[in-house]
C-alpha positions in Angstrom: -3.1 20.5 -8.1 -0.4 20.3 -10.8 -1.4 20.5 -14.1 -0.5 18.0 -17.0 1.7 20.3 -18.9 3.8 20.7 -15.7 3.9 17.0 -15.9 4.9 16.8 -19.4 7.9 19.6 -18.9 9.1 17.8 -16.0 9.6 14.4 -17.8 10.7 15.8 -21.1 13.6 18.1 -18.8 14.3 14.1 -17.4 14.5 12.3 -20.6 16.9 15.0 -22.2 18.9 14.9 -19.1 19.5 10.7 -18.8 19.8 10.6 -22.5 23.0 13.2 -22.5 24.5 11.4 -19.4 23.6 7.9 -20.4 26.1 8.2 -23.6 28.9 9.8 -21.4 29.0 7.1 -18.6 28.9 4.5 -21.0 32.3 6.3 -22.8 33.5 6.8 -19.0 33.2 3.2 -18.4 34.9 1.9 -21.5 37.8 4.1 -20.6 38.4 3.7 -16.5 36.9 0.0 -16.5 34.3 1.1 -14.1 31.5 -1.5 -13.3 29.9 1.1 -11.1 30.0 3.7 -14.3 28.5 0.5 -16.5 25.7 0.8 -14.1 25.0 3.9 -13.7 25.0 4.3 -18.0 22.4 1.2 -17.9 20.3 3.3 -15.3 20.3 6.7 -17.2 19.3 5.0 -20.7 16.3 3.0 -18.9 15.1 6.0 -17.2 15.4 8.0 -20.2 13.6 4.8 -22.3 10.8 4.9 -18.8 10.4 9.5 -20.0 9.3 7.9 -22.9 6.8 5.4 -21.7 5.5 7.7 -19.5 4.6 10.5 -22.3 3.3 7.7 -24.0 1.0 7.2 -21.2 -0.4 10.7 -21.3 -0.8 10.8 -25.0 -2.9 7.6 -24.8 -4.5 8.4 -21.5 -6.1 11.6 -23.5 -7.9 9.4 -25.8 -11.9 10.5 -26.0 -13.9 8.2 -24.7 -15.4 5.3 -27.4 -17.7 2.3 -27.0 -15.5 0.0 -25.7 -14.3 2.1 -23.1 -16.8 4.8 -22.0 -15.4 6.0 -19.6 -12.2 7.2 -21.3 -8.3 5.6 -21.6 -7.6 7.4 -18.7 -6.0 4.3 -17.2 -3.8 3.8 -20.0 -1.2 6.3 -17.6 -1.4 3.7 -15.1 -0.5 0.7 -17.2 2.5 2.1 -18.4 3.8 3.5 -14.8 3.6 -0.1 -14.0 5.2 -1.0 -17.7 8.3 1.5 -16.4 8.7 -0.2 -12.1 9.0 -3.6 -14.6 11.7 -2.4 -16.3 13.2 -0.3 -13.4 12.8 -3.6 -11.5 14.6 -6.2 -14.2 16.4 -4.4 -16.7 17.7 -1.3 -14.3 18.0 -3.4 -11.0 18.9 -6.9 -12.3 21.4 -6.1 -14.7 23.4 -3.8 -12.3 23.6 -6.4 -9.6 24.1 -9.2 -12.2 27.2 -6.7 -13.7 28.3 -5.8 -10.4 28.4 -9.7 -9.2 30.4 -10.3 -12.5 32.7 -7.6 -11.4 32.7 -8.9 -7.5 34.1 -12.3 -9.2 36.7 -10.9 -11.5 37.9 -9.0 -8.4 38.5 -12.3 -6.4 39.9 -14.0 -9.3 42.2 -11.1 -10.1 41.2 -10.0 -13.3 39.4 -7.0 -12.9 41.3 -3.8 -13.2 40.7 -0.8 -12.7 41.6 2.3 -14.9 42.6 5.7 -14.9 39.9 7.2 -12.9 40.2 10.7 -14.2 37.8 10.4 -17.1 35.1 8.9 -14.3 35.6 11.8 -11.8 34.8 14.4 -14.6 31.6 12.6 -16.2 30.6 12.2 -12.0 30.9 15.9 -11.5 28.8 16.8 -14.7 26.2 13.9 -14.2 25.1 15.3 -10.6 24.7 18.8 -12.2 22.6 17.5 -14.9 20.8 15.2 -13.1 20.7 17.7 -10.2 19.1 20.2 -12.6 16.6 17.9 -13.4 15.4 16.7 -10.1 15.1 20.4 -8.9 12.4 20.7 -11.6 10.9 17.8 -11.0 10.5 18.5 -6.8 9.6 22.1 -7.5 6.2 20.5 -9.3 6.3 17.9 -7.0 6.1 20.3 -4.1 3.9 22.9 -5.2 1.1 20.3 -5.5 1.8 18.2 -2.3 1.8 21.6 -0.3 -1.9 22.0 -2.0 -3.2 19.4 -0.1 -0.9 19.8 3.2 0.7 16.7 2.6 3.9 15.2 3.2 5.9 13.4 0.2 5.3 9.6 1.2 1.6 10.5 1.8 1.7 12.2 -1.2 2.7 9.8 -3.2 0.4 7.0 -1.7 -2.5 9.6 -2.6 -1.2 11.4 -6.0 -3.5 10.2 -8.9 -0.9 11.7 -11.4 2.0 9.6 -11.3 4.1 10.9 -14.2 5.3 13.2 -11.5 6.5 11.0 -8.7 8.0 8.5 -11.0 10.5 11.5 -12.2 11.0 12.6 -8.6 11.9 9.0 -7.7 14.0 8.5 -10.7 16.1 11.3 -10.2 16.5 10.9 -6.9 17.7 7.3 -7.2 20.3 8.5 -10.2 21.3 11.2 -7.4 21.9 8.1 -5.2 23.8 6.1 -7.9 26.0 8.5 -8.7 27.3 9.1 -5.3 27.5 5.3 -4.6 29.5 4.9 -7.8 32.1 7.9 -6.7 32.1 6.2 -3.2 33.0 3.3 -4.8 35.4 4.3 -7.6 37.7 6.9 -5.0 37.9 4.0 -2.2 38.7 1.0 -5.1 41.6 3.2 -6.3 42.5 4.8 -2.9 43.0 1.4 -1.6 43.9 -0.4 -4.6 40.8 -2.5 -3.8 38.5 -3.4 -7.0 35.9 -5.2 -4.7 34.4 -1.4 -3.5 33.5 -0.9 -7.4 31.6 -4.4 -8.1 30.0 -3.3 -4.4 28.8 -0.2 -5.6 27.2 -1.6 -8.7 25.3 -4.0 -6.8 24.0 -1.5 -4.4 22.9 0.8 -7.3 20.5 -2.2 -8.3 19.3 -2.1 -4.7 18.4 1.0 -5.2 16.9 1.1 -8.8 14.8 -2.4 -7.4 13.5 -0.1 -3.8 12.7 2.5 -6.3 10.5 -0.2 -8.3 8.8 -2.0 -5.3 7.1 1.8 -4.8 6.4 2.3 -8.0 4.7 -1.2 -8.9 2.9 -0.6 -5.7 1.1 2.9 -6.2 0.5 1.6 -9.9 -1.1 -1.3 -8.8 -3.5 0.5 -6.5 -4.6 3.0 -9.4 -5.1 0.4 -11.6 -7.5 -2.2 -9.3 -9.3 1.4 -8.9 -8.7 4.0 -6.3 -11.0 6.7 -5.1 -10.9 9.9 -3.4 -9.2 10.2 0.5 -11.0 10.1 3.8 -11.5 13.7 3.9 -12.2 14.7 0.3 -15.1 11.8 0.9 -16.5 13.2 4.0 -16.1 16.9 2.5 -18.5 15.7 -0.7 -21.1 14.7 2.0 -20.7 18.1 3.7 -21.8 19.6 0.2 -24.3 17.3 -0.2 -26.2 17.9 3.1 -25.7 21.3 3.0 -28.0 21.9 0.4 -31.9 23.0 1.6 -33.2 20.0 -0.6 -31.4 17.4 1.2 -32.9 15.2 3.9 -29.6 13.1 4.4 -26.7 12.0 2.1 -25.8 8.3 1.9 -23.1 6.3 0.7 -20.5 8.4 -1.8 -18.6 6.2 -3.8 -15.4 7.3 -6.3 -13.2 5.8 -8.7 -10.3 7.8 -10.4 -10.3 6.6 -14.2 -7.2 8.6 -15.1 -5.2 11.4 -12.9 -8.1 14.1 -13.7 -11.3 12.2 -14.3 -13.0 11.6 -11.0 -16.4 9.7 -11.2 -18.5 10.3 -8.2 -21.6 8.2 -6.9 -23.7 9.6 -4.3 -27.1 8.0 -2.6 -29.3 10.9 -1.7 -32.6 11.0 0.2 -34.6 14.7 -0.5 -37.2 16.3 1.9 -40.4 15.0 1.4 -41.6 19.0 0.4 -39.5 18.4 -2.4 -41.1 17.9 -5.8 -39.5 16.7 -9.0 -38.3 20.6 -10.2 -36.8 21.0 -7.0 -34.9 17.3 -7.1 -33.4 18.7 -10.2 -32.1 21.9 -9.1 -30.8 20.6 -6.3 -28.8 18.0 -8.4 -27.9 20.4 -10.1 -26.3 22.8 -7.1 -24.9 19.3 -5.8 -23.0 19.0 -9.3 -21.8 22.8 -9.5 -20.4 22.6 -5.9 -18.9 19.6 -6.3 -16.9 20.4 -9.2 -15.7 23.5 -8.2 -14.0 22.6 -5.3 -13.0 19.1 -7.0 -12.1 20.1 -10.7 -11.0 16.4 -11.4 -14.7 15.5 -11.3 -15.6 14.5 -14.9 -18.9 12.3 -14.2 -21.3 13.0 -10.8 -24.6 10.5 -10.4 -27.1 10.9 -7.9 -29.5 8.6 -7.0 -32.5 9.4 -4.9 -33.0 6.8 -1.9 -35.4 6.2 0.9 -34.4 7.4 4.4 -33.7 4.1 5.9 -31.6 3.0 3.0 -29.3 6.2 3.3 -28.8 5.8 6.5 -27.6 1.8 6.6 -25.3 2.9 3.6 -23.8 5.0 5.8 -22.9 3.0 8.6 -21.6 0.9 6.3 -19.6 3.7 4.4 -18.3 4.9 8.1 -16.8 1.7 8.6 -15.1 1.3 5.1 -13.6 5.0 6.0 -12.9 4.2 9.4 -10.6 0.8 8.1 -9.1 2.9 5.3 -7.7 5.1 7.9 -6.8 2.4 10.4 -4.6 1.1 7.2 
């Protein structure tokens, strides 16, 4: 699992990165006329302004738990994820296919010209380096903790609690995309003396910036309705549970992730009849300990002593809401 100060270095190494290219694509554009440049500057400065709403999440997602919210502002991450595929969606995406439609119509009427593309090639070159540079950071994190849990990156990403480090990945890798859309675009509208390939490109780099949105809004809606642990790590928790000598059976677990790394865990128990009250405890208490160990994440654990025949309809039930999830 990847740590939140790997998180934090990866988004700071982004927000230095988009900042530094964001002010040379916008001088790029103003010289060569580039509406495909005028996007990409738009998308650096919003990803560099989304850094800053993410690290905004973490601070406020570290808040101590208070009265009002006793379980923590753990959430507070996930609001502002979904705060950034907004802005990625209207701001990043709509203004680069409304500037590249303005640019589409200036080419048909004849009054959009192109400049001397020299300028754009240069800032093209250093912006895939830097941005480059960035991403590489951001995967290497991004890897190491999706190779943790054997996973691949979509399925990663659909089951990542931390998304401060996805949302990088996908950012770069979208600016990575933009920029070699807008060289396309800029080398074929002056190749061919054709100003149509550089309004195109712009509106494809909104295309991008909006698919990049529709997975982020997704995942940060799901975290924020509630999500709990996979599948596995579910039926794993049960292993623990009715591995211990105490335990008779192990009913229905139930989790919800408050924040990327504090997992509550509910868990109906029925004990062995040759169990007294000292012995309910300690084996709580072995419950809790294993638990924890293997799933450091786990900030609250409650178990709640059941009678056989209760269990054991909670877990038919809890079998079937597995057996859907993984249908789905």
């Amino acid at each position: 699992m990847t740590n939140e100060g790997e998180s934090t270095i990866t988004i700071i190494a982004a927000i230095v990165a988009n900042i530094l290219i964001g002010i040379v694509k916008f001088i790029a554009s103003g010289i060569s006329g580039s509406a495909a440049m005028a996007s990409e500057g738009i998308h650096s400065i919003v990803d560099s302004g989304n850094g800053l709403l993410i690290l905004l999440g973490i601070k406020r997602s570290n808040k101590k738990a208070d009265r009002d919210h006793p379980f923590g502002h753990g959430k507070e991450l996930y609001f502002w994820t979904l705060v950034v595929s907004i802005l990625i969606f209207s701001v990043g995406g709509g203004i680069s296919i409304s500037h590249g439609y303005d640019a589409l119509m200036e080419a048909r009427n004849g009054t959009h010209v192109l400049g001397d593309p020299t300028i754009s090639y240069i800032i093209f070159f250093v912006a895939m380096v830097i941005e480059g540079t960035s991403l590489l950071i951001a995967v290497k994190h991004f890897n190491r903790a999706r190779k943790e849990v054997g996973m691949k990156p979509m399925e990663y990403i659909h089951e990542c609690k931390d998304p401060s480090l996805y949302t990088v990945v996908l950012e770069d890798l979208a600016a990575e995309v933009g920029l070699v859309i807008a060289l396309v675009g800029t080398f074929l509208g002056h190749a061919l003396g054709n100003p149509y390939f550089d309004g195109t490109a712009s509106v494809l780099i909104g295309v991008v910036l909006i698919a990049v949105a529709a997975i982020l809004m997704r995942e940060s809606m799901g975290l924020l309705v509630g999500e709990g642990m996979t599948s596995k790590e579910v039926r794993r928790v049960e292993d623990i549970v009715k591995a211990d000598p105490s335990v008779a059976e192990c009913g229905r677990v139930l989790t919800n992730y408050f924040g990327p790394y504090s997992l509550l865990i509910s868990i109906d128990v029925t004990f062995k009849t040759t169990c007294d009250l000292c012995g309910v405890m300690d084996s709580i208490d072995r419950i809790e300990l294993a638990i924890k160990e293997e799933f450091p994440q786990t900030t609250r654990i409650f178990v709640e002593a059941e009678s056989l025949s209760c269990v054991r309809g909670q877990r038919d039930q809890i079998e079937e809401m597995l057996g859907d999830r993984e249908n789905n």
